[in-house]
Every structure is written in C-alpha cells, then in structure tokens.
ROLO-751366 format. One record per residue (C-alpha): z, y, x; residue number from 1. Coordinates in pm, whole numbers, always signed. Example, Ala and Ser with C-alpha at 12.3 -4.5 7.8 and 13.67 -1.06 7.14 Angstrom:
BEGIN
ATOM      z      y      x pos
ATOM   +780   -450  +1230   1
ATOM   +714   -106  +1367   2
This chain:
BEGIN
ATOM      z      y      x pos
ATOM   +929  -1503  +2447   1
ATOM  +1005  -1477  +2119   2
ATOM   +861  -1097  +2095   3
ATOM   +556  -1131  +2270   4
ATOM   +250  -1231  +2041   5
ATOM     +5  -1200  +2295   6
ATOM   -118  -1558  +2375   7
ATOM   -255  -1464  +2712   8
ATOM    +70  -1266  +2820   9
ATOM   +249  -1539  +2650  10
ATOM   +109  -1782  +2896  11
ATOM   +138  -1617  +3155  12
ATOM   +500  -1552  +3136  13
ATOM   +577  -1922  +3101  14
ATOM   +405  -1999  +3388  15
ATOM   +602  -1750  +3590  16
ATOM   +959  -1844  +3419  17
ATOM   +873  -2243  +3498  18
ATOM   +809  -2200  +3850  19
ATOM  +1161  -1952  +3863  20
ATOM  +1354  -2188  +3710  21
ATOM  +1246  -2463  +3890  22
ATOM  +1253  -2336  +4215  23
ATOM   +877  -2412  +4250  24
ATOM   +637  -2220  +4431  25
ATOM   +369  -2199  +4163  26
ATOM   +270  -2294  +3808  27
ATOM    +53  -2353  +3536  28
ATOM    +11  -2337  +3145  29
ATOM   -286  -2620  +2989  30
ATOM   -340  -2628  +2653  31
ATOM   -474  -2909  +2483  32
ATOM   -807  -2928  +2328  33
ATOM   -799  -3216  +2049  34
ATOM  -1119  -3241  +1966  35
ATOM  -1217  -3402  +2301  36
ATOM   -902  -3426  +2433  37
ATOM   -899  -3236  +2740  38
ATOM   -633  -3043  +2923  39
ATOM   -793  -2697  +2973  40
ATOM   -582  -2452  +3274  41
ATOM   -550  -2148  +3089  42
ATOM   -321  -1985  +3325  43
ATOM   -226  -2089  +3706  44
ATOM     -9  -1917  +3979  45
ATOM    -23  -2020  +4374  46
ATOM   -292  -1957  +4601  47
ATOM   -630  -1996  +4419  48
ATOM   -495  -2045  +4106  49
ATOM   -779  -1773  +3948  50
ATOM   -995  -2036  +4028  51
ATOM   -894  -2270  +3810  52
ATOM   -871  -2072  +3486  53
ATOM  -1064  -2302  +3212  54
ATOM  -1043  -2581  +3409  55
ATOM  -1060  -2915  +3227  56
ATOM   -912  -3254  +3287  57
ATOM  -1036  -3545  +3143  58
ATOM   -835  -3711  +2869  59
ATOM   -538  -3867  +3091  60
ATOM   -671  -3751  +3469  61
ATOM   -430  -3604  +3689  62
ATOM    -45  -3613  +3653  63
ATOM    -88  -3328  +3354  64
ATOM   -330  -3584  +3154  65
ATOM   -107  -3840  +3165  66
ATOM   +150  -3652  +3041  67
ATOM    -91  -3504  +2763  68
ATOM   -178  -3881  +2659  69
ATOM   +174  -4054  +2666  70
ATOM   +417  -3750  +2564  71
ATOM   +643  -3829  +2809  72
ATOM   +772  -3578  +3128  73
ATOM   +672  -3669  +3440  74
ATOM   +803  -3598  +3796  75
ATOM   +652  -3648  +4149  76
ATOM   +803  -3556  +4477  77
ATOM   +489  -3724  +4717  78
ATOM   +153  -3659  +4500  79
ATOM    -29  -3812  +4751  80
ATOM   +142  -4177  +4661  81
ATOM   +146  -4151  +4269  82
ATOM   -159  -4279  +4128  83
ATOM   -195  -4078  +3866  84
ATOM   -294  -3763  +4068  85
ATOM   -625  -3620  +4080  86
ATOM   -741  -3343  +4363  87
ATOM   -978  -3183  +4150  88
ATOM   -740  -2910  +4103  89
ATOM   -671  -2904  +4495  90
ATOM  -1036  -2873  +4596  91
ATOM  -1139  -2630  +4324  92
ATOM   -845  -2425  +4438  93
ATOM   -778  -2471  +4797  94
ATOM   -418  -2515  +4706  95
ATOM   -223  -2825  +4876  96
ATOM    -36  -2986  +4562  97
ATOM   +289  -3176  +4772  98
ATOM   +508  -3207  +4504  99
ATOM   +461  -3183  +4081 100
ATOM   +727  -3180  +3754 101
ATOM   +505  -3208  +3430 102
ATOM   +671  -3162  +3098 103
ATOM   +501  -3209  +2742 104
ATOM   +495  -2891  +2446 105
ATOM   +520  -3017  +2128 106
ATOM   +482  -2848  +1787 107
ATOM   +553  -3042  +1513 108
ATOM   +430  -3406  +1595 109
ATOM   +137  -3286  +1836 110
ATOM   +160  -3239  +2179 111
ATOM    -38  -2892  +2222 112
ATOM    -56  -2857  +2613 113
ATOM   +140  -2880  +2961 114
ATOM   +396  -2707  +3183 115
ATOM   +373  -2792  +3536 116
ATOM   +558  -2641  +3804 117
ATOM   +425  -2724  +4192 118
ATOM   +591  -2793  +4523 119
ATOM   +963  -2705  +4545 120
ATOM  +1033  -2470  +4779 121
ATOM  +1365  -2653  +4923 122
ATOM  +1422  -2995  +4876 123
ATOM  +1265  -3217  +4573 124
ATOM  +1251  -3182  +4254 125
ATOM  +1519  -3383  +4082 126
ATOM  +1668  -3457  +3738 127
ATOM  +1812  -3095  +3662 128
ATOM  +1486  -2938  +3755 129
ATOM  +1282  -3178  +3457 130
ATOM  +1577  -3143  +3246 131
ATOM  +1551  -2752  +3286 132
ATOM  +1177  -2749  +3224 133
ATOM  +1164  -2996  +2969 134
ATOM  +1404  -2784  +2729 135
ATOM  +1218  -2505  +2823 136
ATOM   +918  -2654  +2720 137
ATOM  +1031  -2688  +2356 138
ATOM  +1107  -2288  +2321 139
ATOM   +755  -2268  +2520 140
ATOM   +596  -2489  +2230 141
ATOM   +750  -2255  +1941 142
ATOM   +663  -1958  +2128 143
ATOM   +250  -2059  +2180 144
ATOM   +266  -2182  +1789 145
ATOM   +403  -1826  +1653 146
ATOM   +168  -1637  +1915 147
ATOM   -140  -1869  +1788 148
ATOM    -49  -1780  +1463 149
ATOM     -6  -1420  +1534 150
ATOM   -390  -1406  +1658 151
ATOM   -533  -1588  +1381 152
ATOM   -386  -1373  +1124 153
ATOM   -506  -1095  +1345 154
ATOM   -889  -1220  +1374 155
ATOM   -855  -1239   +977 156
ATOM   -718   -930   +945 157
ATOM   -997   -788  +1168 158
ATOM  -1286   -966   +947 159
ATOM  -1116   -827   +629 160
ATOM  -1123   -489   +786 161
ATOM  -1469   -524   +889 162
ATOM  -1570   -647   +530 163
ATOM  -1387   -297   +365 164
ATOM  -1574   -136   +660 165
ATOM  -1863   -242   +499 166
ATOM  -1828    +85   +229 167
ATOM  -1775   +312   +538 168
ATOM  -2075   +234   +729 169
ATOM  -2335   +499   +840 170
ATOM  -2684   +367   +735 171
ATOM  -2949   +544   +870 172
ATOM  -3194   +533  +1152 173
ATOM  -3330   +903  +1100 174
ATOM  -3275  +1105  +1414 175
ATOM  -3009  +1334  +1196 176
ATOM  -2803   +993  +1171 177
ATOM  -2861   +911  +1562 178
ATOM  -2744  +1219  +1679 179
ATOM  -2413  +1196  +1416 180
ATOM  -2370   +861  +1578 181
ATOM  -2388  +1011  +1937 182
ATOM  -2106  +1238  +1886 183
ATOM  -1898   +998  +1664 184
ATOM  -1906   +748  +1971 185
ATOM  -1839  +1094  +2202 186
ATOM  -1527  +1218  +2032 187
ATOM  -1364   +899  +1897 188
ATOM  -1198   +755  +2215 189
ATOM  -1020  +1108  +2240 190
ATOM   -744  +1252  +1991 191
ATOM   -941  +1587  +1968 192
ATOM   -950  +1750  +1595 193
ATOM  -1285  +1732  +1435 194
ATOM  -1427  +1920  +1167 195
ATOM  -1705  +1765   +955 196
ATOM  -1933  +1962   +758 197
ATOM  -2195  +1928   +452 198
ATOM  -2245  +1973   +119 199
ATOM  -2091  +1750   -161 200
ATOM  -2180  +1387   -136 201
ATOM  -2367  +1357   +208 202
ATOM  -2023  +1098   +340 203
ATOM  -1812  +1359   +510 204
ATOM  -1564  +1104   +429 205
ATOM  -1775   +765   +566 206
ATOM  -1773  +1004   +919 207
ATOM  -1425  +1030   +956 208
ATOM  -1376   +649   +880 209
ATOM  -1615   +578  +1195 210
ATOM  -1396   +824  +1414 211
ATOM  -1116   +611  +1311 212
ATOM  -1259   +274  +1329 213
ATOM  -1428   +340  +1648 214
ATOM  -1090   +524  +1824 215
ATOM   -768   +346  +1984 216
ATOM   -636   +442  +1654 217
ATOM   -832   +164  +1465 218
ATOM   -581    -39  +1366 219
ATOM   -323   +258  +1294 220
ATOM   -294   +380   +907 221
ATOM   -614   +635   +789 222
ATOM   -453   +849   +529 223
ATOM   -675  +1084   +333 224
ATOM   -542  +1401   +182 225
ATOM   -750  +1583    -98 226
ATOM   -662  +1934    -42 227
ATOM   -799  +2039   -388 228
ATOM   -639  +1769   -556 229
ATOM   -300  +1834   -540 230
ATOM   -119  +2142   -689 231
ATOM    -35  +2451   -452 232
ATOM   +311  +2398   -537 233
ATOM   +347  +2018   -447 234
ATOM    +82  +2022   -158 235
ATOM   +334  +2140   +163 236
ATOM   +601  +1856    +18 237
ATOM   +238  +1610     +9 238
ATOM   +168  +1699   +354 239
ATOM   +510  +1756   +512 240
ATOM   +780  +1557   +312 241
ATOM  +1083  +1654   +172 242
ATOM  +1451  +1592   +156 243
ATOM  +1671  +1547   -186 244
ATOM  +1762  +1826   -338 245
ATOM  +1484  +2061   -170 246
ATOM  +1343  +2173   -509 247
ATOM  +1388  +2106   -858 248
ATOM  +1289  +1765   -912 249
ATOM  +1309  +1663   -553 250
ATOM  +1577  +1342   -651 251
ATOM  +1495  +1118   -330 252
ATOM  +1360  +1206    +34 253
ATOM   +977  +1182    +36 254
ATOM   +791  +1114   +379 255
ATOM   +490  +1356   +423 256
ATOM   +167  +1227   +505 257
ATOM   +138  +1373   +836 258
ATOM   +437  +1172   +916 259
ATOM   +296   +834   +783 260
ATOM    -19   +848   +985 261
ATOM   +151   +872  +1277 262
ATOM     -9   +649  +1507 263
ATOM   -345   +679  +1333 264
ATOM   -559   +943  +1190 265
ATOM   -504  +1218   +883 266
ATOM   -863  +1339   +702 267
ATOM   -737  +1637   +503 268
ATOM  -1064  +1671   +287 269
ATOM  -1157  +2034   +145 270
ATOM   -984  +2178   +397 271
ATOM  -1100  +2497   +252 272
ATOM   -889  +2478    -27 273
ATOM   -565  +2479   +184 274
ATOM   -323  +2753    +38 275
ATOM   -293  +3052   +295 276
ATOM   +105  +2986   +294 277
ATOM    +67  +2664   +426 278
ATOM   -216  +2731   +685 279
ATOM    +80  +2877   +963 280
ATOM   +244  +2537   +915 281
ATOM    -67  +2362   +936 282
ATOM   -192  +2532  +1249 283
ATOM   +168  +2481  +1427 284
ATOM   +111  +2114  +1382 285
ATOM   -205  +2092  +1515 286
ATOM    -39  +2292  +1834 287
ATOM   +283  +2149  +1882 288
ATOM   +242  +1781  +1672 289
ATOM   +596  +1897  +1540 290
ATOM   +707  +1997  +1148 291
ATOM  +1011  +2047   +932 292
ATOM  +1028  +1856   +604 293
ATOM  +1096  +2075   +313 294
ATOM  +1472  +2138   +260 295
ATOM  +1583  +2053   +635 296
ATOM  +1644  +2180   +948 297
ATOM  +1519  +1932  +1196 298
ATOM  +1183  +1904  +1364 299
ATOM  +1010  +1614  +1374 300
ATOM   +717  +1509  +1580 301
ATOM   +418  +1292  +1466 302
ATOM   +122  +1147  +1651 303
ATOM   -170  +1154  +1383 304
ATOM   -486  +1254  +1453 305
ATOM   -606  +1515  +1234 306
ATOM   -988  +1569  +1076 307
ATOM  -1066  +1775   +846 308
ATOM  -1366  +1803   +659 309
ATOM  -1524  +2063   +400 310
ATOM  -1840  +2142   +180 311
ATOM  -1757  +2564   +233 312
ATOM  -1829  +2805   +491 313
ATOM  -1480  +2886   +642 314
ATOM  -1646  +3126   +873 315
ATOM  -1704  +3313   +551 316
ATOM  -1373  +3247   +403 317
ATOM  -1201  +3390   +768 318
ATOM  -1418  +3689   +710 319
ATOM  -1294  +3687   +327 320
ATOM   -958  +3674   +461 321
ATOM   -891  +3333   +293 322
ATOM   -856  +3130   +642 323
ATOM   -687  +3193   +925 324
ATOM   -917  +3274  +1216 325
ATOM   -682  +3114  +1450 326
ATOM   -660  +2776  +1276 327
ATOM  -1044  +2788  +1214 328
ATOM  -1089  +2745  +1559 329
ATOM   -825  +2488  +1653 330
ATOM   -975  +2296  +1334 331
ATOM  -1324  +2359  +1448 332
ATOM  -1299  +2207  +1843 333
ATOM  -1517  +1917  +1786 334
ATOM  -1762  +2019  +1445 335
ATOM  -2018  +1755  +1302 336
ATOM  -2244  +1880  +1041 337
ATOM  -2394  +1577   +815 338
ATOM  -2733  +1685   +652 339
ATOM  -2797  +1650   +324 340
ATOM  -3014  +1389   +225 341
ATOM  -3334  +1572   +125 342
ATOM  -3323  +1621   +540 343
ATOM  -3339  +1284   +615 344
ATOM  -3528  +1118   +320 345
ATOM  -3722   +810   +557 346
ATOM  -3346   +701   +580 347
ATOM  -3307   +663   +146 348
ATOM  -3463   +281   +142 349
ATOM  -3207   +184   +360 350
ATOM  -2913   +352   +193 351
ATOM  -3041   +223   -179 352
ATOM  -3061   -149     +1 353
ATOM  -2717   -117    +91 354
ATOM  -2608    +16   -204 355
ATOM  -2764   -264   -381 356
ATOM  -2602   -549   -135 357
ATOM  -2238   -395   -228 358
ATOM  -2296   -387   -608 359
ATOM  -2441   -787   -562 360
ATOM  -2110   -918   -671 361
ATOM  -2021   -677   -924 362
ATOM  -2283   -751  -1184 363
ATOM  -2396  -1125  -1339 364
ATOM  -2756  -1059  -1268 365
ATOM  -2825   -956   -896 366
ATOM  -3026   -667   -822 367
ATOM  -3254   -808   -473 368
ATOM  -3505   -541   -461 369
ATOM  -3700   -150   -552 370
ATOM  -4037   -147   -736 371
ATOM  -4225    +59   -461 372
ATOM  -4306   +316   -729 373
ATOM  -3978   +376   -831 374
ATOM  -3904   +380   -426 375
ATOM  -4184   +644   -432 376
ATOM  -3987   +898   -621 377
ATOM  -3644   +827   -503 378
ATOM  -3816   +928   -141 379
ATOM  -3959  +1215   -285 380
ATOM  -3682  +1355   -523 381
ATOM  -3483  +1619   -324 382
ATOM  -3137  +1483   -428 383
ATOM  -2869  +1776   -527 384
ATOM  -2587  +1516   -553 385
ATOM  -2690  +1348   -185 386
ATOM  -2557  +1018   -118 387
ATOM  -2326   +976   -369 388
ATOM  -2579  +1075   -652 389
ATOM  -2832   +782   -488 390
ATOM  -2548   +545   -504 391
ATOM  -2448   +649   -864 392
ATOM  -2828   +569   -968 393
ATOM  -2844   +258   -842 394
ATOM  -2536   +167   -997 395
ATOM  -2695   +303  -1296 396
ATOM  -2986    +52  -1267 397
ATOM  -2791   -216  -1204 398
ATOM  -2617   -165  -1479 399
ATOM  -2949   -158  -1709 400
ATOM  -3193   -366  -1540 401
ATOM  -3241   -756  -1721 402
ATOM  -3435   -863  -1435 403
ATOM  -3423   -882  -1023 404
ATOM  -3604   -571   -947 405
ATOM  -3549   -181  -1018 406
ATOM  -3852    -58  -1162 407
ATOM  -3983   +327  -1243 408
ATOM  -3921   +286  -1614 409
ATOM  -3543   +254  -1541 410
ATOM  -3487   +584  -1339 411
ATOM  -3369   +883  -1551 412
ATOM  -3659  +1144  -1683 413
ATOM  -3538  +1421  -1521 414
ATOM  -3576  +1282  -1147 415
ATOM  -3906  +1145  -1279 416
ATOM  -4037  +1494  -1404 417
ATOM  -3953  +1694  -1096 418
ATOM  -4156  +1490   -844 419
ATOM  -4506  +1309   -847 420
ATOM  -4592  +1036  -1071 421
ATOM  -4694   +712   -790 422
ATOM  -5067   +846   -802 423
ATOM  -5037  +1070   -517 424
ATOM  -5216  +1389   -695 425
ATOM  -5036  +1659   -870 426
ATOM  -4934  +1632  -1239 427
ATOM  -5149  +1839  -1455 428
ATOM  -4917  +1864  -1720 429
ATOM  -4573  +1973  -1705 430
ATOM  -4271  +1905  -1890 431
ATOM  -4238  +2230  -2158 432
ATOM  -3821  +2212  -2046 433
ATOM  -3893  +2309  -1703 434
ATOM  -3787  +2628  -1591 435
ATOM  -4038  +2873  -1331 436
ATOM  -3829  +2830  -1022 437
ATOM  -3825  +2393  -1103 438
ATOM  -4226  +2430  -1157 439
ATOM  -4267  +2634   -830 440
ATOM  -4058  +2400   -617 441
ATOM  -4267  +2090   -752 442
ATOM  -4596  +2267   -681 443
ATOM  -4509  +2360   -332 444
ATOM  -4424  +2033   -286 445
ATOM  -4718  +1866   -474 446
ATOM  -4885  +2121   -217 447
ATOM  -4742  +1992    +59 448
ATOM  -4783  +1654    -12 449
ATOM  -5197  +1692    -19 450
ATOM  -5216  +1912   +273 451
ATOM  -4987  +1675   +493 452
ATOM  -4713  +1935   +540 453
ATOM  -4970  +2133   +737 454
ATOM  -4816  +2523   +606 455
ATOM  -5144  +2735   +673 456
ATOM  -5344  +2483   +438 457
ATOM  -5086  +2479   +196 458
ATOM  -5040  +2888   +169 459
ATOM  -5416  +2881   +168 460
ATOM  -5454  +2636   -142 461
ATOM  -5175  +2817   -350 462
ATOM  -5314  +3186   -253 463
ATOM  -5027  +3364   -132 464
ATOM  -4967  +3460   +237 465
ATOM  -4766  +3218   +535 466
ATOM  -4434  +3467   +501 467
ATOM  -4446  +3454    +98 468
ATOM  -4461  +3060   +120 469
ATOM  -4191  +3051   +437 470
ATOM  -3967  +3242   +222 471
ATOM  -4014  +3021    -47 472
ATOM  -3923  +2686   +196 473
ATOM  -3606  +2841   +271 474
ATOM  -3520  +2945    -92 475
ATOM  -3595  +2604   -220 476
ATOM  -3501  +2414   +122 477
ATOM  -3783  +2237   +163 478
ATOM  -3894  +2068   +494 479
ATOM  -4273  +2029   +562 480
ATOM  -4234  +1847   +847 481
ATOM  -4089  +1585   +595 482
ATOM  -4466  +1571   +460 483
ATOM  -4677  +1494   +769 484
C-alpha cells in the first residue's frame, strides 16, 4: 500500500484486501467529507456496487455513519435487526446487505472515512474479523493520507508547470499557426522524430515544448542541446557521456544527455551544426535507441524522444557533403516549418499582448496596452529578427515607457523609417541613410498598401511590368495577399 500513490487504485485495493481478510463477500472504501459531513462511497465491490460510486450518507445514517460520527468499530451479523442500518445502499444497488463489520480510518485526530466489509461468506463475523480490519484500517488511514498528499503536490506541480508553460505557448490564430497546431496535436501522442524548421527567432524552440507538453512524455525531463554552443571536441561527451579517465580532464563519469532524457524528449537545436564525426553515432541512436559512453565498452539503451530543429537548409548541406543523407531523412520523418513572422503579421497584436502580460511583473510600472499607431507599424514592419526581435522591443518599451501605454515615439527610428508613418499615404521624404534596395522595398510596399495588394494596379502605378515586380516580391519576400 505503501507504494501506490494513486488514490483511486489506492482505494480500490483496500476494498479488495478488507473483504479477503475478512472473509466477506464484498466491500467498500467512504471517505469523509467534513464540510457537511457526509460519508461519500468512493469505491464498492459486490453486485451493483458501480452503482453506488459517490454515494452519500447523511451525517450518522447507516451503520458506516454511525461509525463516521462516534469513531468507534462497529459489527453486525443480522442488519435487518440493528437500528442503525439504512437500505439506501441496498435499493440503489440491488445488493442484499445480511451481515456488516465497519471500522473507522483515522489520521491524526480526524476520522477521514470508512472500511466496511459485507456478508461473511461462512459463518459470522466475529471478534478476529473486527480486530483484523480494524488494524488494517490504521495502515489504510496512513496509506489514503500519503496518497492524498501525493496528488496535491501533483495538481501543484501541474499548475506550476502550466504557469512556466506560459513562455512556451503558441499565440496565434493566423491560419500558418492553425495548421502548426494541427500537426503538433498529430505527431505528439507518437515517439516519431520531428524536424522543425525556420529562420532565427520564429519559436522553433516554443514548437518542440508543445510536442512535449502535449505527448505521454509530458511529465518526463525536456532537455535542450545547443548544437552550436558547445565545442566540437566536448559535444559527443555532451550528448553521449563519458567514463573517468576517457580523455584528459575526464576526472568523474558524466551522464550524456541522451541518457538523462530518457523517458522524455531531447531538442538538439541547430542540428546543422552537428560535427560530421558524430552524425554516424547520432543516426545509430535514432535507429537502434542504443550508445556507448565515451571511454567504455558497454551499450546502453535510452528512451528519449528526439527533435531536432534548425534555421539551415540541410538538403543543401547533404548536397555540400556536410550532412549525412541517411540521417537527414531519419531526422526529417515528421518536418514542421514555422513561418517567419512577416507571413503571419494579423497574428503580431496578439504576440506583443502576451509579451506584455509576461513582462507585467518584471517592471514597477505595468505596461496594459499599444497606442494603435505604434500597433500600426509594428503590423507593418517586416521583422528580420521574428518573434524574438518583437519580444525584445517590447521589452525595450517597457523598459522606457513612464506611463501605461506604448506609444509611436518610443519605438526605435529605424523600424519607424522603413514603413508608413499612421497616415496611410506614402512618405514623400526619405531618410538620406537609406540604401536603394531599403527605398525600393518600402515603395513596393507603400504601393501595395494603396492598391490593396491588387499586383496589376501596383506594377501599373510604379511603371514596370507584372514579372519585373514578381521578381521583386520574391527578392524582398513580400506577400500581397498580406495587403488586401
């Protein structure tokens, strides 16, 4: 009993051991509810004893009430002649109560619920039988305290988790976000390898925390691994572990981190970077779930799930020579792309909100809202940086703003100059630092902006042909469709 911290398996293997070692032929678990005072069935063997699950006696009805209310053990051999018991439990059931031993659990100095055991099967009940259960009883009370215990810490330990989740979520309502949710929920119940995709800052990283959170891995360890991070030399003893004595400097045994997220889920970030030496050892893992450490002989095996995630083109680097074609595609079974955020720019009021609701208890005066002018050019600027450059700005603000709002003056003049200023008409002036490909990209999408992302009107007003001004959207990756 001891080991299990399952309150509902906890239960329900009291009520089997009091009916075994009483002989009985069925029996029940109610815990006590002391705010009202009722004796709720939680558990119940014996025909019809589903039916009475939640169940609740009155403060002192039945045998089990009485037992509840005075603390003391009870024992009937002939129900039907001890006032004390109630049919409810007979009629809700359909179960014919003959015969009934009722023993108190106590924690502490409060009585916290009721064993029963029902009918024996030969004979009566006698004095062995209530001494039996009520001993048992008092391991029984223990037992529900520590597994009571156990879940509460658990429930806080989930809300704590879902507060740090809080950094990891994916905000967004933009079809480019659905559809990343729709595979996330596809792929995360599985243990399949998943590549994820994008340029710098679009929250490769916040992905692979939803696989996790969302998978049967959620409460397993998430280890991260920055590929580019960590010297060539010391990556394989990062990854893999070590024994003493395997290199210079190697004084103690060191656990790799495939071997600590075993059980959960390994995101080795910039996979690109990933020497070619250690890509064979790599790709064996991924195969066979099996590795050496450093220095020894023997294999051992680890259950982590492994996503990777990179801002470079590793079909390019396989045609380079630089990856291995075979462990491209056993990285690449599953492959999410996240856009960058210049493709999904209806979702940047939402992402600056949030931003602003997890800086609201960094800073002594809180930040509750975006001028809509300076919102006007945060939707319009194209965003090199993505996400993580938005969430550095409004950090920025935060940091300067005196008042409750962020306002226009307070964004930086160089993500002022390269979009329009609130008026909705082109600038006729521009700044004398800009350089010709900046001013073409703003025109275009000055351009664009007046003609409602309509292309023919926009080629038409800037005098060059549809194919010049195509060629142009793809050098400068610009989206009409974002204009309409």
């Amino acid at each position: 009993m001891a080991g299990v911290l399952s309150l509902e398996e906890l239960l329900r293997m009291l009520m089997d051991t009091a009916a075994e070692i009483t002989g009985a032929e069925a029996g029940s678990v109610l815990l006590l509810d002391r705010a009202t005072g009722e004796l709720i069935f939680k558990v119940a063997t014996g025909e019809g004893g589903v039916k009475l699950s939640d169940i609740r006696l009155k403060s002192g009805e039945g045998i089990a009430g009485w037992v509840a209310q005075t603390g003391k053990p009870a024992m009937a051999n002939d129900v039907r002649s001890d006032d004390r018991h109630t049919n409810l439990t007979d009629n809700i059931s359909g179960f014919v109560t003959k015969s009934v031993l009722a023993v108190p659990m106590i924690s502490g100095e409060n009585i916290i619920g009721v064993i029963e055991a029902v009918n024996k099967k030969r004979g009566i009940f006698d004095e062995s039988d209530l001494s039996a259960l009520n001993s048992f009883a008092e391991f029984a009370s223990v037992a529900i305290s520590n597994a009571r215990k156990f879940e509460s810490l658990t429930i806080q330990n989930r809300e704590l988790r879902e507060q740090a989740f809080g950094k990891w979520q994916l905000i967004g309502r933009s079809k480019q976000i659905s559809n990343i949710r729709d595979l996330i929920n596809r792929v995360a119940p599985t243990s399949t390898s998943v590549l994820i995709t994008g340029e710098s800052g679009t929250g490769k990283e916040v992905v692979a925390h939803n696989i996790h959170e969302s998978s049967p891995r959620a409460n397993g360890p998430f280890i991260k691994v920055s590929c580019a991070a960590i010297p060539e030399t010391l990556l394989e003893s990062e990854l893999f572990g070590h024994e003493r004595g395997a290199f210079t400097g190697a004084t103690d045994r060191r656990i790799g981190r495939f071997e600590a997220a075993s059980g959960g889920t390994i995101l080795l970030d910039e996979i690109g970077e990933i020497p070619y030496t250690i890509q064979t050892k790599l790709l064996r893992f991924l195969q066979e779930k099996e590795f050496e450490r450093l220095g020894s002989g023997r294999t051992i095996t680890s259950d982590a799930r492994v996503i990777a995630a990179t801002n470079r083109n590793l079909k390019e680097s396989v045609e380079a020579g630089q990856f291995r074609e075979d462990l491209f595609y056993r990285l690449n079974v599953f492959p999410i792309e996240v856009p960058p955020l210049r493709h999904h720019p209806k979702d940047i009021p939402l992402l600056a909100e949030h931003f602003i609701q997890m800086l609201s208890d960094d800073f002594p005066h809180a930040i509750k809202a975006i001028d809509p002018a300076a919102m006007q050019i945060l939707v319009a600027y194209s965003w090199p940086g993505n996400v993580r450059e938005l969430e550095n700005l409004i950090e920025r603000c935060a940091v300067i703003a005196t008042g409750e709002t962020i306002t226009r003056e307070m964004l930086p003049s160089e993500i002022k100059r390269s979009v329009e200023l609130g008026d909705g008409k082109p600038m006729r002036e521009l700044p004398t630092d800009m350089t010709l490909p900046e001013a073409e990209e703003l025109l275009i999408r000055q351009t664009l902006r007046l003609t409602d992302g309509n292309v023919t009107k926009t080629a038409e007003r800037l005098d060059i042909s549809r194919d010049r001004l195509r060629y142009r959207l793809k050098t400068y990756d610009i989206d009409p469709d974002y204009y309409r």
